[in-house]
PyMOL commands that place a pseudoatom at each C-alpha (Angstrom):
pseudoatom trace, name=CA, resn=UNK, resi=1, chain=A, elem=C, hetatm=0, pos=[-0.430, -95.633, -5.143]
pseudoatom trace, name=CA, resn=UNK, resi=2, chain=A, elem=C, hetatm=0, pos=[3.122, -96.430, -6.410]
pseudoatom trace, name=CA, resn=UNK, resi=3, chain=A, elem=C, hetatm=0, pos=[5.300, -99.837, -5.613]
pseudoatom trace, name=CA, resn=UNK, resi=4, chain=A, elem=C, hetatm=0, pos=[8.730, -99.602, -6.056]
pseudoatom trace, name=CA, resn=UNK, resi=5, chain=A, elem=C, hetatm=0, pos=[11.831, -102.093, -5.371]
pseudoatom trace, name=CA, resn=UNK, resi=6, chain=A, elem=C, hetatm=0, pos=[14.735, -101.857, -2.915]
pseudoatom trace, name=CA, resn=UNK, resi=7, chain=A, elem=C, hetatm=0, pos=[17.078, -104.245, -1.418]
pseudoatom trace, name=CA, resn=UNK, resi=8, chain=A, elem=C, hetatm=0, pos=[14.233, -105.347, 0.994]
pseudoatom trace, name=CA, resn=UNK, resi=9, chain=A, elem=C, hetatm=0, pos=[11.409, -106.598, -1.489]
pseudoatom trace, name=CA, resn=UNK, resi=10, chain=A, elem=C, hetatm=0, pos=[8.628, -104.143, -3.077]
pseudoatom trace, name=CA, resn=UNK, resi=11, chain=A, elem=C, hetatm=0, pos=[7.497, -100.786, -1.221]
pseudoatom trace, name=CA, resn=UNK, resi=12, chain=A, elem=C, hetatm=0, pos=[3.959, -99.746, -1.225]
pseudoatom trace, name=CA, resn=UNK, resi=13, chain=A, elem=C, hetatm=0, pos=[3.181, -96.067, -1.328]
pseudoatom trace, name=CA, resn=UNK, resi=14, chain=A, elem=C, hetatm=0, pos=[-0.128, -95.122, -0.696]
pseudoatom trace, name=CA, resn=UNK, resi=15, chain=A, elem=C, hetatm=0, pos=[-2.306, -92.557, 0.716]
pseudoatom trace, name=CA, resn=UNK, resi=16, chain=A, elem=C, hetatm=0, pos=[-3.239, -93.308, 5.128]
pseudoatom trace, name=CA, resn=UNK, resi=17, chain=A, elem=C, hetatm=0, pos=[-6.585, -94.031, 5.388]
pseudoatom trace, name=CA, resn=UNK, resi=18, chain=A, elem=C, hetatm=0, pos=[-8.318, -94.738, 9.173]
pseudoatom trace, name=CA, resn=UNK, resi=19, chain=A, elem=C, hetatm=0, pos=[-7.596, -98.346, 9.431]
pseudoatom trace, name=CA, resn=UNK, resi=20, chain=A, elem=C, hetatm=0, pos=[-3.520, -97.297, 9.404]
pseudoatom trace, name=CA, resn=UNK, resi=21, chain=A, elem=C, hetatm=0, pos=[-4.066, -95.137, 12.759]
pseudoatom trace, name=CA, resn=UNK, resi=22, chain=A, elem=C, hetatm=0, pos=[-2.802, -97.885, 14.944]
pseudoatom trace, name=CA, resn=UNK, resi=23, chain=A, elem=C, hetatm=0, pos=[0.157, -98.562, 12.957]
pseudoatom trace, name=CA, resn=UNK, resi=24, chain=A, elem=C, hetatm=0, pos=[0.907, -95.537, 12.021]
pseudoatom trace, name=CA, resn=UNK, resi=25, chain=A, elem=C, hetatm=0, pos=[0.811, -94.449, 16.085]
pseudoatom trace, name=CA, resn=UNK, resi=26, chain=A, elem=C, hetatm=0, pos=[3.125, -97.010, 16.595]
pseudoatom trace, name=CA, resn=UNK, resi=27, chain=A, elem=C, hetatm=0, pos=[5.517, -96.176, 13.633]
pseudoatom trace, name=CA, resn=UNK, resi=28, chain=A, elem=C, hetatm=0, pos=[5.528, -92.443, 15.050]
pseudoatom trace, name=CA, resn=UNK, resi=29, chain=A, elem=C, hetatm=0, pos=[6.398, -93.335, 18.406]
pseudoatom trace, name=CA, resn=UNK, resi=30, chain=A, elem=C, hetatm=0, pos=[9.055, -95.745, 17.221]
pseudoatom trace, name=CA, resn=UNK, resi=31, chain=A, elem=C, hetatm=0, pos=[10.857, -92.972, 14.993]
pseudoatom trace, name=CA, resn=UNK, resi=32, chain=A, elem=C, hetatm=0, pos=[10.731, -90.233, 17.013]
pseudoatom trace, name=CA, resn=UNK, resi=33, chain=A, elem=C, hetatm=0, pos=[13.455, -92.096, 19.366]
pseudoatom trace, name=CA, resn=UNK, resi=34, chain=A, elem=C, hetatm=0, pos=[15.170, -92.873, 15.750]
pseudoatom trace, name=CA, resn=UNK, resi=35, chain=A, elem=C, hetatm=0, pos=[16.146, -89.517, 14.676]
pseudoatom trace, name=CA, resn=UNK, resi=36, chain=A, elem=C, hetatm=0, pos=[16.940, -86.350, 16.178]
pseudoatom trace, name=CA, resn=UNK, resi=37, chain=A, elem=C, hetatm=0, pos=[16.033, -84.729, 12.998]
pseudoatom trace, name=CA, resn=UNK, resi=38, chain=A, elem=C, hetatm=0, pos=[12.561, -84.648, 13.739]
pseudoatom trace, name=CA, resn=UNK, resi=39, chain=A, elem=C, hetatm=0, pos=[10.565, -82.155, 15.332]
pseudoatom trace, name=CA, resn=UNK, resi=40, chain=A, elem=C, hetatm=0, pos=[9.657, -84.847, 18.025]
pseudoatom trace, name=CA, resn=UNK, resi=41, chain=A, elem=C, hetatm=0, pos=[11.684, -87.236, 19.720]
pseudoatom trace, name=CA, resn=UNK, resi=42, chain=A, elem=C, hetatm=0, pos=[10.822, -90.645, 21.818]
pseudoatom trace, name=CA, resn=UNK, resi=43, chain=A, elem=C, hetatm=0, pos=[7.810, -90.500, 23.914]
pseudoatom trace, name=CA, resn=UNK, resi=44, chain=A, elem=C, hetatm=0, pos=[6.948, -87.334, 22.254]
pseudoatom trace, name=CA, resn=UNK, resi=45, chain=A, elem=C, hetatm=0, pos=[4.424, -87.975, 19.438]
pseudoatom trace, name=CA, resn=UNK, resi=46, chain=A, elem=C, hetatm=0, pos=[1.608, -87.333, 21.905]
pseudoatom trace, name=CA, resn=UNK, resi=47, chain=A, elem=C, hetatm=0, pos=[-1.083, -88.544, 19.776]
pseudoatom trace, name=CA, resn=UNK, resi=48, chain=A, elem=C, hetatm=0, pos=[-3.605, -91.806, 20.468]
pseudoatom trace, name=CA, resn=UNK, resi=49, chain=A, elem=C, hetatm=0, pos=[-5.192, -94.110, 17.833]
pseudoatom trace, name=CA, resn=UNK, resi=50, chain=A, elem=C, hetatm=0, pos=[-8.530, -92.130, 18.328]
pseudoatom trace, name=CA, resn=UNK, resi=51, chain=A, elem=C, hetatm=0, pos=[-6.692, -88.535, 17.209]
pseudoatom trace, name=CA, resn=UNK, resi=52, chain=A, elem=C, hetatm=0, pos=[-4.483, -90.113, 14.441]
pseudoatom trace, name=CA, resn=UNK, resi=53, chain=A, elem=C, hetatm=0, pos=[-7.659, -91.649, 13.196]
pseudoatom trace, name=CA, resn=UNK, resi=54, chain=A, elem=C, hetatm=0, pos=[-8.942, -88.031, 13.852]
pseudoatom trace, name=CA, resn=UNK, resi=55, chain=A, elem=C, hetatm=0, pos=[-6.231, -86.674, 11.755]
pseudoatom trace, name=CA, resn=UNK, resi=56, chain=A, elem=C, hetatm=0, pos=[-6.382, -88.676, 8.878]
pseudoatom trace, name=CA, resn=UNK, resi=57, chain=A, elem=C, hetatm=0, pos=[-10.135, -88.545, 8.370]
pseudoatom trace, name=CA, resn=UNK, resi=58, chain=A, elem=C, hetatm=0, pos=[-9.771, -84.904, 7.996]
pseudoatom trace, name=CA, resn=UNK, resi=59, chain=A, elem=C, hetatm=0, pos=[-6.411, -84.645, 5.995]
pseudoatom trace, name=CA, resn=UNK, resi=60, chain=A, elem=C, hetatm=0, pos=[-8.499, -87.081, 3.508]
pseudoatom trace, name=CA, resn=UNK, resi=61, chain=A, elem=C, hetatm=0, pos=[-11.205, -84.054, 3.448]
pseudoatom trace, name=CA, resn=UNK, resi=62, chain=A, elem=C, hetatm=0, pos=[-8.893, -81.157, 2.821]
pseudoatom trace, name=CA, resn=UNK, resi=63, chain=A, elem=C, hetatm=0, pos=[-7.870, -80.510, -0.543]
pseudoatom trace, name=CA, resn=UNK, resi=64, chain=A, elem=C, hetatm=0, pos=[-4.569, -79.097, 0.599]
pseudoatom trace, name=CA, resn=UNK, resi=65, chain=A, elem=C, hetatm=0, pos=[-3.235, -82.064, 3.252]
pseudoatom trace, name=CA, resn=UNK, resi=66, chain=A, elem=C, hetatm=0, pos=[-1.532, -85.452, 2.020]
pseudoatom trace, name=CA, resn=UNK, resi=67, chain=A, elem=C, hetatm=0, pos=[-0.484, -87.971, 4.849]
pseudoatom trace, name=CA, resn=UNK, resi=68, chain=A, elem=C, hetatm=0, pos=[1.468, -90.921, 3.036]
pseudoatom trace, name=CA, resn=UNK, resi=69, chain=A, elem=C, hetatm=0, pos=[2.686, -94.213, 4.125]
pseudoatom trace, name=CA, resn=UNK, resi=70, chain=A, elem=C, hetatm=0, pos=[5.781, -96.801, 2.914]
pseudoatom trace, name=CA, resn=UNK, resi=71, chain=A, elem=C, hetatm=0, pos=[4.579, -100.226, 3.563]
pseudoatom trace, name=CA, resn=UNK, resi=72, chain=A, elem=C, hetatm=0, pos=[6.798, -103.476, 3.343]
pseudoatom trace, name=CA, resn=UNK, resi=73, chain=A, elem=C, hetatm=0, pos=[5.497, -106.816, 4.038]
pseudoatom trace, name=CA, resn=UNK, resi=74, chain=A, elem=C, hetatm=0, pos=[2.767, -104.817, 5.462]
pseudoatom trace, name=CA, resn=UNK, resi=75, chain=A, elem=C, hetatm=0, pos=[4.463, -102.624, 8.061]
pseudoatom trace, name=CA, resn=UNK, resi=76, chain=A, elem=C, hetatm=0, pos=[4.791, -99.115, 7.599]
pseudoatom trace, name=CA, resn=UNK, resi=77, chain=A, elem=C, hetatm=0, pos=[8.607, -97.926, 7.435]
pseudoatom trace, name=CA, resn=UNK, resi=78, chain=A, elem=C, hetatm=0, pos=[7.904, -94.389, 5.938]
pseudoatom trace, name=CA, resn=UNK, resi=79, chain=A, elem=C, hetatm=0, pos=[6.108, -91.275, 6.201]
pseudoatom trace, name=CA, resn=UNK, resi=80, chain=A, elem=C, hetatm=0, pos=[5.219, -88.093, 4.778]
pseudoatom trace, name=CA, resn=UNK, resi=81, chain=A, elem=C, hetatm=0, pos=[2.427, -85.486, 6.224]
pseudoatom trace, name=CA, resn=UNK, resi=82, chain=A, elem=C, hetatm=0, pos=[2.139, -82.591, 4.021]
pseudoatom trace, name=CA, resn=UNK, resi=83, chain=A, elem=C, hetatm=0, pos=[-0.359, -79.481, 5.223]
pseudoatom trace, name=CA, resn=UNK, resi=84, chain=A, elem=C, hetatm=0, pos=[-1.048, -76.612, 3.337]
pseudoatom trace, name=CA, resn=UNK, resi=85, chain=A, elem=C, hetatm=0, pos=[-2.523, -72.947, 4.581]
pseudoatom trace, name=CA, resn=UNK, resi=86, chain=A, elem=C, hetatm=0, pos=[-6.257, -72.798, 6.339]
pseudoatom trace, name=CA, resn=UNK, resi=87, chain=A, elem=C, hetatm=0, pos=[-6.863, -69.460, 4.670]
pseudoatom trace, name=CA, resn=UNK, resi=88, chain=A, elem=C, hetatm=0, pos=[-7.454, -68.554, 1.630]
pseudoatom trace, name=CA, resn=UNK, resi=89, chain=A, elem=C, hetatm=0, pos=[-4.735, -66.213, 1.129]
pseudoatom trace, name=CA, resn=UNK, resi=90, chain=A, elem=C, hetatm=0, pos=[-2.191, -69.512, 2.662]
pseudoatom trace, name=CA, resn=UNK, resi=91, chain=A, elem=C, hetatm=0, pos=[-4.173, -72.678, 1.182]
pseudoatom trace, name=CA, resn=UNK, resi=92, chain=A, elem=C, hetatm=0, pos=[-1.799, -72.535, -2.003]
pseudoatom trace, name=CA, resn=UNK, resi=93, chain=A, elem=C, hetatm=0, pos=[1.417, -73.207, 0.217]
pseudoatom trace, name=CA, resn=UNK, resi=94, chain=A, elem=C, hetatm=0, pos=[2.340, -76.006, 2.439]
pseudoatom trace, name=CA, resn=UNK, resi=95, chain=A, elem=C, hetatm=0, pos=[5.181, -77.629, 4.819]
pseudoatom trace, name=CA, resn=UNK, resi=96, chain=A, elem=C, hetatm=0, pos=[5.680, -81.784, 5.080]
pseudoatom trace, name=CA, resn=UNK, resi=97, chain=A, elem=C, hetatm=0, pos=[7.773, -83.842, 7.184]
pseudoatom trace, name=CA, resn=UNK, resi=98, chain=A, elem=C, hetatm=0, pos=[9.021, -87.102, 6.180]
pseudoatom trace, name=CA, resn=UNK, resi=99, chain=A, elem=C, hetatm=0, pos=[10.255, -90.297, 8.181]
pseudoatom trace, name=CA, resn=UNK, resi=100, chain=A, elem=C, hetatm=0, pos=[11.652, -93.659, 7.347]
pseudoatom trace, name=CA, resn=UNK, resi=101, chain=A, elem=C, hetatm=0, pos=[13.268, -96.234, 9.560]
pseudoatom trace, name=CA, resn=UNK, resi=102, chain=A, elem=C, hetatm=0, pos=[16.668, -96.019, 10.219]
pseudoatom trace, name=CA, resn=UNK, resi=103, chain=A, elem=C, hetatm=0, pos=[16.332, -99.589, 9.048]
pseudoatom trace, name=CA, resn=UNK, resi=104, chain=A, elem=C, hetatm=0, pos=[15.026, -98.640, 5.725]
pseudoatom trace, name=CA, resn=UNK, resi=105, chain=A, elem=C, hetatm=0, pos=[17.244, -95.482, 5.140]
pseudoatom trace, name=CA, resn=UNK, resi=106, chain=A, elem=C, hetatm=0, pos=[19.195, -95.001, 1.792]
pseudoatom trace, name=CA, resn=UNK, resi=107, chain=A, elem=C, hetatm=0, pos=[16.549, -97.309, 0.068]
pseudoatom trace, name=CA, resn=UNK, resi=108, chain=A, elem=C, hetatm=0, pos=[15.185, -94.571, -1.572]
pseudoatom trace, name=CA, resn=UNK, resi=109, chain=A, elem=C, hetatm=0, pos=[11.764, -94.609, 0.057]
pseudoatom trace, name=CA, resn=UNK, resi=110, chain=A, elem=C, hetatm=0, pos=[11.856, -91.258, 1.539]
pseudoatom trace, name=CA, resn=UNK, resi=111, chain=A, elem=C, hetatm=0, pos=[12.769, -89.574, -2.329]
pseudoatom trace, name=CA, resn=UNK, resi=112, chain=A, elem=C, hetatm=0, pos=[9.526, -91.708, -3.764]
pseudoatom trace, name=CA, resn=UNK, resi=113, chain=A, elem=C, hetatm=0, pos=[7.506, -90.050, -0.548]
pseudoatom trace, name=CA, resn=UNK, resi=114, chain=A, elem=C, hetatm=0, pos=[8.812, -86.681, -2.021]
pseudoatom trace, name=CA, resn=UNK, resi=115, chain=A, elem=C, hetatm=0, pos=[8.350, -87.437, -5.194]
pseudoatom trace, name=CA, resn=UNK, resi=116, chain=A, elem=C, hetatm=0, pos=[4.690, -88.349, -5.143]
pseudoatom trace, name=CA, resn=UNK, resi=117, chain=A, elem=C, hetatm=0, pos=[4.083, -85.242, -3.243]
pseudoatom trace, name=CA, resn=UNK, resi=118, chain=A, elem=C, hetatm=0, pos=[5.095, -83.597, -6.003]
pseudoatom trace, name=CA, resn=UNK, resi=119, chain=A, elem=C, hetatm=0, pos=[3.353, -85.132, -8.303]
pseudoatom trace, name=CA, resn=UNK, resi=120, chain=A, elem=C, hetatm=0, pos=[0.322, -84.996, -6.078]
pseudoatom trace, name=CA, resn=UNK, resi=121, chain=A, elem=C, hetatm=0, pos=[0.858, -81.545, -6.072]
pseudoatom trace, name=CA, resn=UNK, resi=122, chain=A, elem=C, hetatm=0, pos=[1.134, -80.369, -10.051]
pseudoatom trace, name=CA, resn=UNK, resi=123, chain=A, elem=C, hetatm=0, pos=[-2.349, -82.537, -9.953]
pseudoatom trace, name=CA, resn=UNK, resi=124, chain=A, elem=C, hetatm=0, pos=[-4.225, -80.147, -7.645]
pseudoatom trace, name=CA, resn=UNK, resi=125, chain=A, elem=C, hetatm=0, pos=[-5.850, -76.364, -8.935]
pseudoatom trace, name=CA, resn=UNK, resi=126, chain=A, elem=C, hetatm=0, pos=[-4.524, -75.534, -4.991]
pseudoatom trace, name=CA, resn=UNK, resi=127, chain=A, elem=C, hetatm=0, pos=[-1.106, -76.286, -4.094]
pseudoatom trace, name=CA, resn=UNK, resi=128, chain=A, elem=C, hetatm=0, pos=[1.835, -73.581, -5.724]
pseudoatom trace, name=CA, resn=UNK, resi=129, chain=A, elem=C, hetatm=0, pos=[4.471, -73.960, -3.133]
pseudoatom trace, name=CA, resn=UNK, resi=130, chain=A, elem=C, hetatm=0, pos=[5.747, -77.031, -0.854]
pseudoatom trace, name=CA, resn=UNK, resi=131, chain=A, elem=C, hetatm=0, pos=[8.017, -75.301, 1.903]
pseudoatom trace, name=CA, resn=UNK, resi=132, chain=A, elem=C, hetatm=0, pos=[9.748, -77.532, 4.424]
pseudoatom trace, name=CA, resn=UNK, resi=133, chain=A, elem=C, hetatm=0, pos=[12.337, -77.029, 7.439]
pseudoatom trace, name=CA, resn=UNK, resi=134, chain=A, elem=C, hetatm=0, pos=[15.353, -79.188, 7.888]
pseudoatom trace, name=CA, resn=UNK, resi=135, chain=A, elem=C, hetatm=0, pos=[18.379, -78.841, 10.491]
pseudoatom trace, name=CA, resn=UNK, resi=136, chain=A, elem=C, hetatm=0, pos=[21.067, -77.592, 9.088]
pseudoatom trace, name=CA, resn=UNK, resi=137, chain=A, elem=C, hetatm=0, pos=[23.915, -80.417, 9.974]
pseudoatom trace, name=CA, resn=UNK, resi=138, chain=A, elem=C, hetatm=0, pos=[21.257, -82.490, 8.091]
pseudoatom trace, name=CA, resn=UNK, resi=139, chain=A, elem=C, hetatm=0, pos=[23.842, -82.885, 5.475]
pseudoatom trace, name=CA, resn=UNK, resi=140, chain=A, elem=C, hetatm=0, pos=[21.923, -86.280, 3.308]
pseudoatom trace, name=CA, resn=UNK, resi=141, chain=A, elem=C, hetatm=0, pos=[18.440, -84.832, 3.881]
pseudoatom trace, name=CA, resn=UNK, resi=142, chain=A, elem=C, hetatm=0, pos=[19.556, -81.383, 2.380]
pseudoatom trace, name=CA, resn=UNK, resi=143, chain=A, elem=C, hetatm=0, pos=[21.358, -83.145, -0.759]
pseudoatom trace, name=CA, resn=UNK, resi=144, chain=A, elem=C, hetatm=0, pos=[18.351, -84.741, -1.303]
pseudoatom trace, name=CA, resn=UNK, resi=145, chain=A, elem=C, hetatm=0, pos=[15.880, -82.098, -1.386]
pseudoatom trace, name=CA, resn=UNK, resi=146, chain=A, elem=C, hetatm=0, pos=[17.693, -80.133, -3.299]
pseudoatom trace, name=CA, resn=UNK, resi=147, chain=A, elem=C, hetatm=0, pos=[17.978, -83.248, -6.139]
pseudoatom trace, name=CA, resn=UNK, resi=148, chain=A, elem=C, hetatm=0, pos=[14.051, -83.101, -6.151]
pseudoatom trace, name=CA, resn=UNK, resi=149, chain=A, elem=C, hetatm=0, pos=[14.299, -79.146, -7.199]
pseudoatom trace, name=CA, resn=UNK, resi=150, chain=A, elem=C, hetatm=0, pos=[13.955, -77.630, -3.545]
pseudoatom trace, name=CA, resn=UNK, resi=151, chain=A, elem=C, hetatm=0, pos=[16.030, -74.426, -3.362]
pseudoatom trace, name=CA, resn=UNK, resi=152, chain=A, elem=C, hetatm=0, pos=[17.172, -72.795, -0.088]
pseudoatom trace, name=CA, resn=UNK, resi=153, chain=A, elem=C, hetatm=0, pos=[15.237, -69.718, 1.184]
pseudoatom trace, name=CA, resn=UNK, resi=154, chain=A, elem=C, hetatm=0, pos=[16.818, -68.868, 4.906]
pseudoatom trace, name=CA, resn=UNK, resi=155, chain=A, elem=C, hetatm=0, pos=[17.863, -69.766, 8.000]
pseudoatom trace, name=CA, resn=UNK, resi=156, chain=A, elem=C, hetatm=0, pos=[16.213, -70.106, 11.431]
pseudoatom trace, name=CA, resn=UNK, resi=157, chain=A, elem=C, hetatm=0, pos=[18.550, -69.792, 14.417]
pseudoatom trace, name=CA, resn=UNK, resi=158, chain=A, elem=C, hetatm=0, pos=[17.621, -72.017, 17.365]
pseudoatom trace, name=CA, resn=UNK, resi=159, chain=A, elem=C, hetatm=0, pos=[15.146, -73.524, 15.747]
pseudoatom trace, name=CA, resn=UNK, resi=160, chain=A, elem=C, hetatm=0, pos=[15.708, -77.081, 17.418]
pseudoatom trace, name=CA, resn=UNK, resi=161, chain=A, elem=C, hetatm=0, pos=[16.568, -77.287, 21.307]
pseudoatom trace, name=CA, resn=UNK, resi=162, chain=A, elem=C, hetatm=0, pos=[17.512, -81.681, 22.135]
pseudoatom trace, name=CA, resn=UNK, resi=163, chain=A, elem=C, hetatm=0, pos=[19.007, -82.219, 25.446]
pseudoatom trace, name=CA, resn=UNK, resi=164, chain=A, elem=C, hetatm=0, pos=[20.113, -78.630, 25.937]
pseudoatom trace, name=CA, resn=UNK, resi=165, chain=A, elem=C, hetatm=0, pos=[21.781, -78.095, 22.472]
pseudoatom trace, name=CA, resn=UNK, resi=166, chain=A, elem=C, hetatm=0, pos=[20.373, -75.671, 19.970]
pseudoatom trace, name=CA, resn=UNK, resi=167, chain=A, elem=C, hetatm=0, pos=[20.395, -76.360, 16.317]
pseudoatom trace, name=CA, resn=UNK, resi=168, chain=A, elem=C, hetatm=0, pos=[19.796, -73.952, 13.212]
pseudoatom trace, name=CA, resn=UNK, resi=169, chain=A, elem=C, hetatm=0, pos=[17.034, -74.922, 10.238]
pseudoatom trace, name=CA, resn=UNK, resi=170, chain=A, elem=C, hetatm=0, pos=[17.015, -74.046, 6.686]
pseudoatom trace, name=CA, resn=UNK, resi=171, chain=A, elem=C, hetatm=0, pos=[14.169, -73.296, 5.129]
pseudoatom trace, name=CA, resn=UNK, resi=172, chain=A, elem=C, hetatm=0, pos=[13.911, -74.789, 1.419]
pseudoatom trace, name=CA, resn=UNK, resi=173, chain=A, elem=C, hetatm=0, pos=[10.740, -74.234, -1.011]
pseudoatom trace, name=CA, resn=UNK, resi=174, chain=A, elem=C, hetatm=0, pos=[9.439, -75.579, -4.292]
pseudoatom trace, name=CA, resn=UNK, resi=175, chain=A, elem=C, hetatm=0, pos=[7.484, -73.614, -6.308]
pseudoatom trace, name=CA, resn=UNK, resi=176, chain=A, elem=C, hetatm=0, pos=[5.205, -76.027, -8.175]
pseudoatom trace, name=CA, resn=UNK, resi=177, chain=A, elem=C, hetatm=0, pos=[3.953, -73.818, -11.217]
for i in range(1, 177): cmd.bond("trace and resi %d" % i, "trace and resi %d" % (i + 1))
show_as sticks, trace
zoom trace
């Protein structure tokens, strides 16, 4: 767990753990009509409290899989989700997404998200290489992962389709070790 400061009081970073299911459903489906830089948008998080609950259970299990949360004052404005390989020859390698609310943004929560992936990372025997996708007119979440050591590795035409546009990702990676 980490606590940091920003302009709106102390943030809580911590691991998701069952009881955050509800709030974390909620945070989802308030997010994905936030940003069109996600892979979902509003109504489209699909999941219930039962299957996040689901989900976090057996992220806690894996060895590979983080799921984070930002809390202040006890709401969650941030998110990370990190999942690495199911085989053996993939477990060492991994993709995350991270959220904050537009609210929160430029407070620095989602760098200390990154951040303690990374660290999380250089901590397990597993994890070698955090990949992650990120549109290309994504102009302040490119600066930033590139800050945190992420280098880019290609690009994915099309990759993104919102009301009829298409949109272009770059791929960026981290080798750990």
């Amino acid at each position: 767990m980490r606590d940091i400061k920003i302009d709106y009081g102390k943030v809580i970073i911590r691991k998701a753990n069952k009881p955050d299911a509800k709030a974390l459903v909620d945070y989802l489906n308030i997010i994905g009509g936030e940003s069109d830089y996600l892979t979902f948008g509003a109504g489209e998080f699909g999941k219930n409290v039962e299957q996040e609950e689901a989900y976090i259970e057996n992220v806690l299990k894996e060895k590979n899989a983080l799921a984070l949360i930002a809390i202040v004052d006890g709401k969650i404005v941030g998110n990370l989700n990190f999942s690495g390989g199911l085989r053996q020859r993939t477990a060492h390698i991994g993709e995350f997404g991270v959220s904050v609310l537009k609210e929160y943004c430029g407070n620095g929560i989602g760098e200390e998200l990154i951040k303690y992936l990374i660290d999380w990372s250089k901590t397990t025997s597993i994890i070698r290489k955090i990949n992650l996708r990120v549109r290309t007119d994504n102009v302040r979440g490119i600066k930033l992962y590139k800050k945190l050591g992420f280098i880019d590795e290609g690009i994915i035409k099309r990759d993104f389709a919102i009301n009829g546009e298409f949109f272009d990702s770059l791929i960026m990676g981290l080798i750990i070790d």
